[in-house]
C-alpha positions in Angstrom: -48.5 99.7 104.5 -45.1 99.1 102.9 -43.9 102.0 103.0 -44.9 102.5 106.6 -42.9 98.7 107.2 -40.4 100.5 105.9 -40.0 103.9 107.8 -40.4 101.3 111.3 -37.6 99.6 110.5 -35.4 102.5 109.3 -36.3 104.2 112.9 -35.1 100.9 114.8 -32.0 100.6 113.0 -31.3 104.6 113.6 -31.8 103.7 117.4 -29.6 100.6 117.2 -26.5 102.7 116.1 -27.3 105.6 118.3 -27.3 103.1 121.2 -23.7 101.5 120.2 -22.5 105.1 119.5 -22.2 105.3 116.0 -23.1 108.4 113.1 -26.6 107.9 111.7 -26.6 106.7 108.1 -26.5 108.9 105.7 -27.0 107.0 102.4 -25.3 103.6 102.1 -25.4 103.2 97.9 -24.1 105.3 95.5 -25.9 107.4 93.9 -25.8 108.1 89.5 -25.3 112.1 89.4 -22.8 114.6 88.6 -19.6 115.7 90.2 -19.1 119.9 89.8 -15.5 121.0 88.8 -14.8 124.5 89.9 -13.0 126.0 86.4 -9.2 127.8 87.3 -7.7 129.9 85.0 -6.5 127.2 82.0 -9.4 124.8 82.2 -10.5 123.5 78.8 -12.9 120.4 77.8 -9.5 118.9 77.5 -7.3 119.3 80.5 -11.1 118.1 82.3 -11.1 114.7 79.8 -7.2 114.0 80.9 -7.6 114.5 84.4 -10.5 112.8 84.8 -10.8 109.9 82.1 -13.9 111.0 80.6 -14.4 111.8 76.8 -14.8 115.6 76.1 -17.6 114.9 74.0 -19.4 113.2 77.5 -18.7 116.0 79.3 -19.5 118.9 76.7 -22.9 117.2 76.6 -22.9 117.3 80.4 -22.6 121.5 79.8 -24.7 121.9 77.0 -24.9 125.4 77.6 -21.1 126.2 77.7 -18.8 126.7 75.0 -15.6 125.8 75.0 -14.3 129.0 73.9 -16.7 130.5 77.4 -14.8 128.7 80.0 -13.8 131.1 82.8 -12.0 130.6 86.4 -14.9 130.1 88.8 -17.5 129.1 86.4 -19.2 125.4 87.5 -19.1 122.4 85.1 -20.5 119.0 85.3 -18.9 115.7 85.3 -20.6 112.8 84.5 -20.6 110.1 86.8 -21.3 108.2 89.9 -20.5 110.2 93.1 -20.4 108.0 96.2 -21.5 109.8 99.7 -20.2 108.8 102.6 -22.2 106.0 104.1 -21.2 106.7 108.6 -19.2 108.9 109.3 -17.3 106.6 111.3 -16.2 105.3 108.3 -14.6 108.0 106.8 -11.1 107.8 107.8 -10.9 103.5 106.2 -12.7 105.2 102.9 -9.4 107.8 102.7 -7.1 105.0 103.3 -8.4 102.9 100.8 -8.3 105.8 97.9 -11.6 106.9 97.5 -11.0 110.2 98.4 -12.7 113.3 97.1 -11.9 114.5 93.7 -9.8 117.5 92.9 -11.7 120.8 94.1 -10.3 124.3 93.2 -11.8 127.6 95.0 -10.7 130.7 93.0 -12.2 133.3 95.2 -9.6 131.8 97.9 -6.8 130.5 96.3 -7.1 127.3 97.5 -7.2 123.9 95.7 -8.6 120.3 97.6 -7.0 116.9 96.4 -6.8 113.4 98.3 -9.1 115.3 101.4 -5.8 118.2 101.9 -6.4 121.8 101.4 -3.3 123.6 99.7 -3.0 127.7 98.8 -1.8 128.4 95.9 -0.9 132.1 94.7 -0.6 130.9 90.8 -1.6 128.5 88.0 0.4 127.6 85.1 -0.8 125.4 82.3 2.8 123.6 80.7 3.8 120.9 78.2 5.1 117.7 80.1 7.0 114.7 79.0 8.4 112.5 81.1 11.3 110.5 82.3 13.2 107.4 83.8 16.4 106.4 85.6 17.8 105.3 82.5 21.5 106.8 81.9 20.7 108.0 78.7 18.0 110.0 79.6 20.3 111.5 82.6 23.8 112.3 81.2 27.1 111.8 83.5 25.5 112.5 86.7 23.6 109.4 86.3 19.8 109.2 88.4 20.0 112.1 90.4 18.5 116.0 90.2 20.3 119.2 90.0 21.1 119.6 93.9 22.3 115.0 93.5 19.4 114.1 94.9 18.2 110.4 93.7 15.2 110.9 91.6 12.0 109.8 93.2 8.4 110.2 92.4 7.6 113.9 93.4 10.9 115.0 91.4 10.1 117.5 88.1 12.8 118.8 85.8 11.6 122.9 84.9 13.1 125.9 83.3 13.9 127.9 86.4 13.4 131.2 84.5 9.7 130.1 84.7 9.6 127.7 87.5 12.5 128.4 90.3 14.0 125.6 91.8 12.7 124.1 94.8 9.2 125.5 93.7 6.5 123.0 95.3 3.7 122.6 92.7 0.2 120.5 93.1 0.3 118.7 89.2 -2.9 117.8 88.0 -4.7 116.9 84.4 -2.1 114.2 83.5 -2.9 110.4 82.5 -0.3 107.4 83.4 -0.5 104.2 85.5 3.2 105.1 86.6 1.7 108.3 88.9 -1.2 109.3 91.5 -4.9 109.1 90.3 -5.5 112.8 90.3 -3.0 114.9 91.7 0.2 114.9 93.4 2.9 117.1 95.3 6.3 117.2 93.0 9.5 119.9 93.7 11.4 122.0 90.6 14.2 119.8 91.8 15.6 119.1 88.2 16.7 120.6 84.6 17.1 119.7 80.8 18.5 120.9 78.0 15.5 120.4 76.4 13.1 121.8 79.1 12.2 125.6 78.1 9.6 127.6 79.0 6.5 126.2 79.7 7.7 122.7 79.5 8.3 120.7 82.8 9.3 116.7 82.9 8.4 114.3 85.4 10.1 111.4 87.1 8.4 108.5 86.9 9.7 105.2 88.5 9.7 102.4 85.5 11.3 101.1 82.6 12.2 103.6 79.7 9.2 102.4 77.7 6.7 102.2 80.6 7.7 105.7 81.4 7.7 106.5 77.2 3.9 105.8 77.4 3.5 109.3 79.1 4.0 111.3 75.9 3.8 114.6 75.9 0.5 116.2 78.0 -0.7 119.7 79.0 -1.0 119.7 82.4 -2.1 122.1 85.1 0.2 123.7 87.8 -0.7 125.2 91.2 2.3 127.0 92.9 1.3 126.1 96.3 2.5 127.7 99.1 
């Protein structure tokens, strides 16, 4: 009898919003399961823990069945977690402006990557070294806060070694930890370069004081050379 309570009053409110013209529900709560990361070509337990703020040992649990050494573009790993569905559709659009956008979704078999609900194509992926860097004079010589074309440094700006990484390149960044930059992901230009930047090294701007901007470290972090 319950249950059949139940299924009534779900079928009037499912009439109600098609009568005022909005999307059916879907499911309103979140739900407890696991998110699926699509593996690229330098995916480890590692670069997954530091881009999304889980322990590896949670997640290697999570992929009993996969070694770390047996990590392959294309391959499918769980990541513990809640995933929230989209209540109405209607609603979609106030749920991007407010953040909670999708979470970072490569497809290898395209070359495509998804991050904050955009699509990007990227023809490769470099794993690098990153540091970071401020404003501060002494961490930017004579020319003072500005990149290699005298630009002023803004978020988005990374100093490469143009051997590697030509200048002007447009990269996606992802796998990097600090409250200084974008939760997930975010679009930076090779606009910059350093005496000490070589090779597979690249240093990002961050807006801050030297020692908020010190926190960073030094990360691996992944690169996709969008076009």
């Amino acid at each position: 009898m319950k249950e059949d309570i139940m299924k009534i009053k779900f079928r009037a409110v499912a009439a109600l919003a098609a009568a005022l013209g909005i999307s059916t529900w879907v499911q309103a709560a979140p739900v407890q399961a696991d998110s699926v990361h699509i593996a690229g070509k330098a995916t480890t337990y590692y670069t997954l823990s530091n881009h999304y703020g889980i322990s590896m040992d949670k997640i290697m649990n999570a992929n009993p069945n996969i070694a770390a050494n047996n990590i392959y573009p294309g391959l499918k790993l769980a990541i513990p977690g809640i995933v929230k569905t989209q209540a109405v559709a209607a609603a979609e659009p106030a749920a991007k402006e407010s953040g909670e956008a999708s979470l970072l979704s490569v497809e290898p078999q395209t070359n495509t990557v998804q991050a904050w609900g955009k699509e990007y194509s990227y023809d490769k992926v470099l794993q690098v070294k990153a540091s970071a860097y401020s404003s501060a004079l002494s961490e930017n010589g004579k020319w003072g806060a500005v990149d290699y074309f005298g630009n002023p440094l803004k978020l988005g700006t990374i100093a490469v070694d143009p051997s590697v990484i030509p200048l002007g390149t447009k990269v996606l960044v992802t796998g990097y930890s600090h409250p200084g930059l974008p939760k997930q992901a975010f679009i930076a230009t090779a606009a910059d370069m350093g005496s000490a930047i070589k090779g597979n090294r690249i240093d990002i701007f961050i807006p801050g004081s030297q020692s908020y901007v010190a926190d960073f470290g030094f990360q691996y972090v992944q690169l996709y050379m969008i076009e």
